[in-house]
C-alpha positions as CSV (number, residue, x, y, z in Angstrom):
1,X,10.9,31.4,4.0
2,X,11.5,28.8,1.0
3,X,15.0,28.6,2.1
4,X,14.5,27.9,5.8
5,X,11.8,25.4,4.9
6,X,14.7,23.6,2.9
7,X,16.7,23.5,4.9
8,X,14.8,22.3,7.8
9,X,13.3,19.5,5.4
10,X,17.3,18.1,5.0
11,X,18.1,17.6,8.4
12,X,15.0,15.7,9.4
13,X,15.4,12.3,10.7
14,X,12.9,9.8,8.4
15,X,11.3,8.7,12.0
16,X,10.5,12.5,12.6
17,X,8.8,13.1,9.5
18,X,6.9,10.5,10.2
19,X,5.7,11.3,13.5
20,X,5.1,15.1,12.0
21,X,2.6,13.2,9.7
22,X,0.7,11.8,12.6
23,X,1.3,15.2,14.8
24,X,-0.5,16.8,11.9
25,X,-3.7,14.1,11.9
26,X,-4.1,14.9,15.8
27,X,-4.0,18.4,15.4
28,X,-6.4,18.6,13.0
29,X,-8.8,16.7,15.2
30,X,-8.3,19.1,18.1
31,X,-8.9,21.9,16.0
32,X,-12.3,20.5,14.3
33,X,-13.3,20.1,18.0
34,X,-12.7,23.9,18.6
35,X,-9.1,23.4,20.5
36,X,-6.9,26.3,19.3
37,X,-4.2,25.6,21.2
38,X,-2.6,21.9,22.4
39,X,1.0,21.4,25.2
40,X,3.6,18.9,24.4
41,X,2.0,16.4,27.1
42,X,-1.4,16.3,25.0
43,X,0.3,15.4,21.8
44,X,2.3,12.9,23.9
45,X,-0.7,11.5,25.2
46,X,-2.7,11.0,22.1
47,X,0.6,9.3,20.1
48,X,1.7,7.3,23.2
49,X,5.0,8.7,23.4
50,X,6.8,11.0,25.7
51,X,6.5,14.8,25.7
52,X,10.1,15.0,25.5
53,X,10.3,13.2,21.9
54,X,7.7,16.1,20.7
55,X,9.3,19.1,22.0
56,X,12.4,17.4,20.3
57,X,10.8,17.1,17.2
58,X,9.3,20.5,16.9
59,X,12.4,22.1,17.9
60,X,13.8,20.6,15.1
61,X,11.4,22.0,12.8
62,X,12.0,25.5,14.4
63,X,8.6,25.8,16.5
64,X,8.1,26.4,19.9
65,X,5.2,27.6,22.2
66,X,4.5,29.4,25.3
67,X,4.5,28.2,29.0
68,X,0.5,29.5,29.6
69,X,-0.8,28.5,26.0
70,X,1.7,25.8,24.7
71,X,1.2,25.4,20.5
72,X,-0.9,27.4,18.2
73,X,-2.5,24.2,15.9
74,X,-3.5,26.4,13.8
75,X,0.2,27.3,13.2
76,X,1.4,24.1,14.1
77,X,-0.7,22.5,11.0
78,X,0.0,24.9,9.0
79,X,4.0,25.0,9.6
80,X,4.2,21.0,9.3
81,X,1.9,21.2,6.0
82,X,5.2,23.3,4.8
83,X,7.4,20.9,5.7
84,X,5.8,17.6,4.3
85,X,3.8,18.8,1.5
86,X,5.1,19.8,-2.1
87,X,3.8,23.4,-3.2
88,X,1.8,21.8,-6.0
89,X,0.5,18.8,-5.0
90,X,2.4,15.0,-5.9
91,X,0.0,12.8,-8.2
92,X,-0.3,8.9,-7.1
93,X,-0.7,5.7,-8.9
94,X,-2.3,2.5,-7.2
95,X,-1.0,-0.3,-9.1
96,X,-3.4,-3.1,-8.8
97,X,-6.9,-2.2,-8.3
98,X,-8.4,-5.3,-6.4
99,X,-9.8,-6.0,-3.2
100,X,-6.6,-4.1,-1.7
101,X,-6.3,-1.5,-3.9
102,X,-9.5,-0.2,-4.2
103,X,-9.8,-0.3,-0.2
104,X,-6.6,2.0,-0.3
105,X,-7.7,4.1,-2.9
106,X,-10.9,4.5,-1.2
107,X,-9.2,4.9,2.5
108,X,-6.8,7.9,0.9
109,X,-9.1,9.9,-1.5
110,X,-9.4,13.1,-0.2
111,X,-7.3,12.5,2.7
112,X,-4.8,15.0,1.9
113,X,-5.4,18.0,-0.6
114,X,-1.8,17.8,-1.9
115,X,-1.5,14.0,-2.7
116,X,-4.1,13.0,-5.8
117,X,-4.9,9.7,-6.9
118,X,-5.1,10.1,-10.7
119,X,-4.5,6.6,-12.1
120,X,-4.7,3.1,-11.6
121,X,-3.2,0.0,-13.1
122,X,-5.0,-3.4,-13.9
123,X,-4.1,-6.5,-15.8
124,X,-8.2,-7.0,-15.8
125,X,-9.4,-6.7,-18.8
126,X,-12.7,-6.0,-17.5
127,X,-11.2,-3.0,-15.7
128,X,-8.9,-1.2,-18.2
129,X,-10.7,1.7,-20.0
130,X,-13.1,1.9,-17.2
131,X,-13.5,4.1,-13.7
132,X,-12.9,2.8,-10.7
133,X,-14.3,4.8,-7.6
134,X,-13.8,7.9,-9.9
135,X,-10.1,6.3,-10.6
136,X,-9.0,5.8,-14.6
137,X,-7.6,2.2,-15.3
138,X,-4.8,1.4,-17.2
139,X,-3.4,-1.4,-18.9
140,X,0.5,-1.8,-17.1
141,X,2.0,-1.5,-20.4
142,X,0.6,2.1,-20.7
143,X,2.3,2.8,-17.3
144,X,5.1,4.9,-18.6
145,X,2.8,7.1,-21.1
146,X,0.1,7.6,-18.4
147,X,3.1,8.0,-16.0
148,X,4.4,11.1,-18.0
149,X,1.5,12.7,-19.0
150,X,-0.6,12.6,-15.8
151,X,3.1,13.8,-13.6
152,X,2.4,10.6,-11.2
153,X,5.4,10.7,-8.4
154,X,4.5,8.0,-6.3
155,X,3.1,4.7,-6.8
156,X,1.4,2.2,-4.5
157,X,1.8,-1.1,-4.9
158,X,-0.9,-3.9,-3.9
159,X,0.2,-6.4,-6.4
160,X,0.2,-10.3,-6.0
161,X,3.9,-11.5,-5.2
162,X,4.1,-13.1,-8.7
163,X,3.8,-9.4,-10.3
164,X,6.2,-7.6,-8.1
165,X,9.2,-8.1,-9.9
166,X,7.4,-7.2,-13.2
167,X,5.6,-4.3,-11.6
168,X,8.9,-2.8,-10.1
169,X,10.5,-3.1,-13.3
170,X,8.1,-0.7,-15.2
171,X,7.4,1.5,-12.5
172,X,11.7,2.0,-13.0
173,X,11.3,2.6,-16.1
174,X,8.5,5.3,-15.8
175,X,10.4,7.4,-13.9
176,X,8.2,7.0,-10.6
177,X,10.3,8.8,-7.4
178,X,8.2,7.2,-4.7
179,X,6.7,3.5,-3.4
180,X,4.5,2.9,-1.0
181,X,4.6,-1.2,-0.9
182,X,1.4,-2.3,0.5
183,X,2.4,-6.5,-0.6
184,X,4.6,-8.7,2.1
185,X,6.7,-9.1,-0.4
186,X,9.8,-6.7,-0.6
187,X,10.4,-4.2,-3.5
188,X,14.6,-3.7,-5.2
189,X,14.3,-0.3,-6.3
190,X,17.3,2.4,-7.1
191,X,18.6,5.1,-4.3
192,X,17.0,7.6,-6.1
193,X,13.5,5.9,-5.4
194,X,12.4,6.1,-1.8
195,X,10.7,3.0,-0.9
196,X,8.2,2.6,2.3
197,X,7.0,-0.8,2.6
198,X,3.9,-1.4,4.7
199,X,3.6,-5.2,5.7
200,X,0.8,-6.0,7.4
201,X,1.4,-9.3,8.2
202,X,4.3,-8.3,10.4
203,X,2.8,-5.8,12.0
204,X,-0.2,-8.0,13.1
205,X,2.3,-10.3,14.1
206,X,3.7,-7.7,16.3
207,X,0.4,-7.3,18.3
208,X,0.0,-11.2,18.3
209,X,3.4,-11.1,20.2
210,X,2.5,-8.9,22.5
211,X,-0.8,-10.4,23.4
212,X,0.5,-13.7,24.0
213,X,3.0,-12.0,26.4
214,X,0.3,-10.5,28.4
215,X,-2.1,-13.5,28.3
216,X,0.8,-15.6,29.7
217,X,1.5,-13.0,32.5
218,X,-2.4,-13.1,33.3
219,X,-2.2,-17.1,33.7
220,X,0.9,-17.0,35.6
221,X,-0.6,-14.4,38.2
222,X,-3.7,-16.7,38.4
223,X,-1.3,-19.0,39.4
């Protein structure tokens, strides 16, 4: 069953496993509200996609359902939990723990069972040595000790722009496998780090676009 799994996690597109992620949030919505089992056209409707793109993507992973029932969630859940989550768990770092960083370590703590946040990293003074939201503080040049001995794999970064390239450099040097950049400003880091970089500027941006479009449209119908 290992092996399958493997094998199933090496052919998935990036853009798959994403959607798996947010397949897995629905699901577990449907299921607190008693739903035991959910069709390809629900999921659709709850990501705003088509029902073709989610029979596509659990056919990748191997799962299909039944014409009268469709999906077992229960199943479903647990199947994609084998696919995206590591056996024992990955330990997480936020690096920076201001306005931004405590907000994300607030918004994630006990999201998800098998990703901990165990440390966080401050130039503050006032912050090293202390607990913040039930999160240890470090001092960045302890980042590769604290690094090693707590098993951190991925770090988030909510930096200013003047610490990125500082920041990036000692997270290199810790050993760190995964970013998450939360900053508009982009992260250099080696193949052998995977990088996401959340910028929410752009993505607000992105909706700005769009409601100009439809506020123009509006006027010219008035019109």
């Amino acid at each position: 069953m290992v092996k399958e799994t493997q094998n199933l996690i090496k052919g998935l597109p990036h853009k798959t496993i994403e959607r798996l992620s947010q397949y897995r949030r629905a699901l577990l919505i449907c299921l607190e509200k008693g739903k035991e089992y959910i069709f390809s056209h629900e999921i659709a409707e709850i990501q705003h996609i088509t029902s073709v793109q989610v029979r596509r993507d659990l056919m990748l992973i191997g799962y299909s359902g039944t014409l009268r029932k469709g999906y077992n969630i229960k199943e479903l859940i647990n199947l994609i939990g084998n696919i995206i989550d590591s056996p024992g768990g990955i330990n997480v770092a936020i690096i920076g723990m201001g306005n931004l960083g405590r907000a994300v370590s607030k918004y994630l703590t006990h999201k998800r069972q098998k990703l901990t946040i165990v440390a966080g990293f401050d130039i503050n003074s006032k912050k090293i040595g202390n607990e913040i939201l039930g999160i240890p503080c470090y001092a960045p040049d302890e980042m590769k000790q604290i690094v090693e001995e707590k098993k951190i794999g991925i770090a988030i970064i909510t930096v200013p722009a003047t610490k990125i390239p500082e920041t990036t450099k000692r997270l290199i040097n810790a050993g760190i496998r995964g970013v998450l950049n939360f900053t508009p400003t982009p992260v250099v880091v080696p193949d052998n780090i995977f990088l996401e970089e959340y910028d929410m500027i752009t993505s607000l941006e992105k909706v700005a676009f769009f409601v100009k479009q439809a506020m123009i449209e509006e006027e010219e119908n008035r019109m």
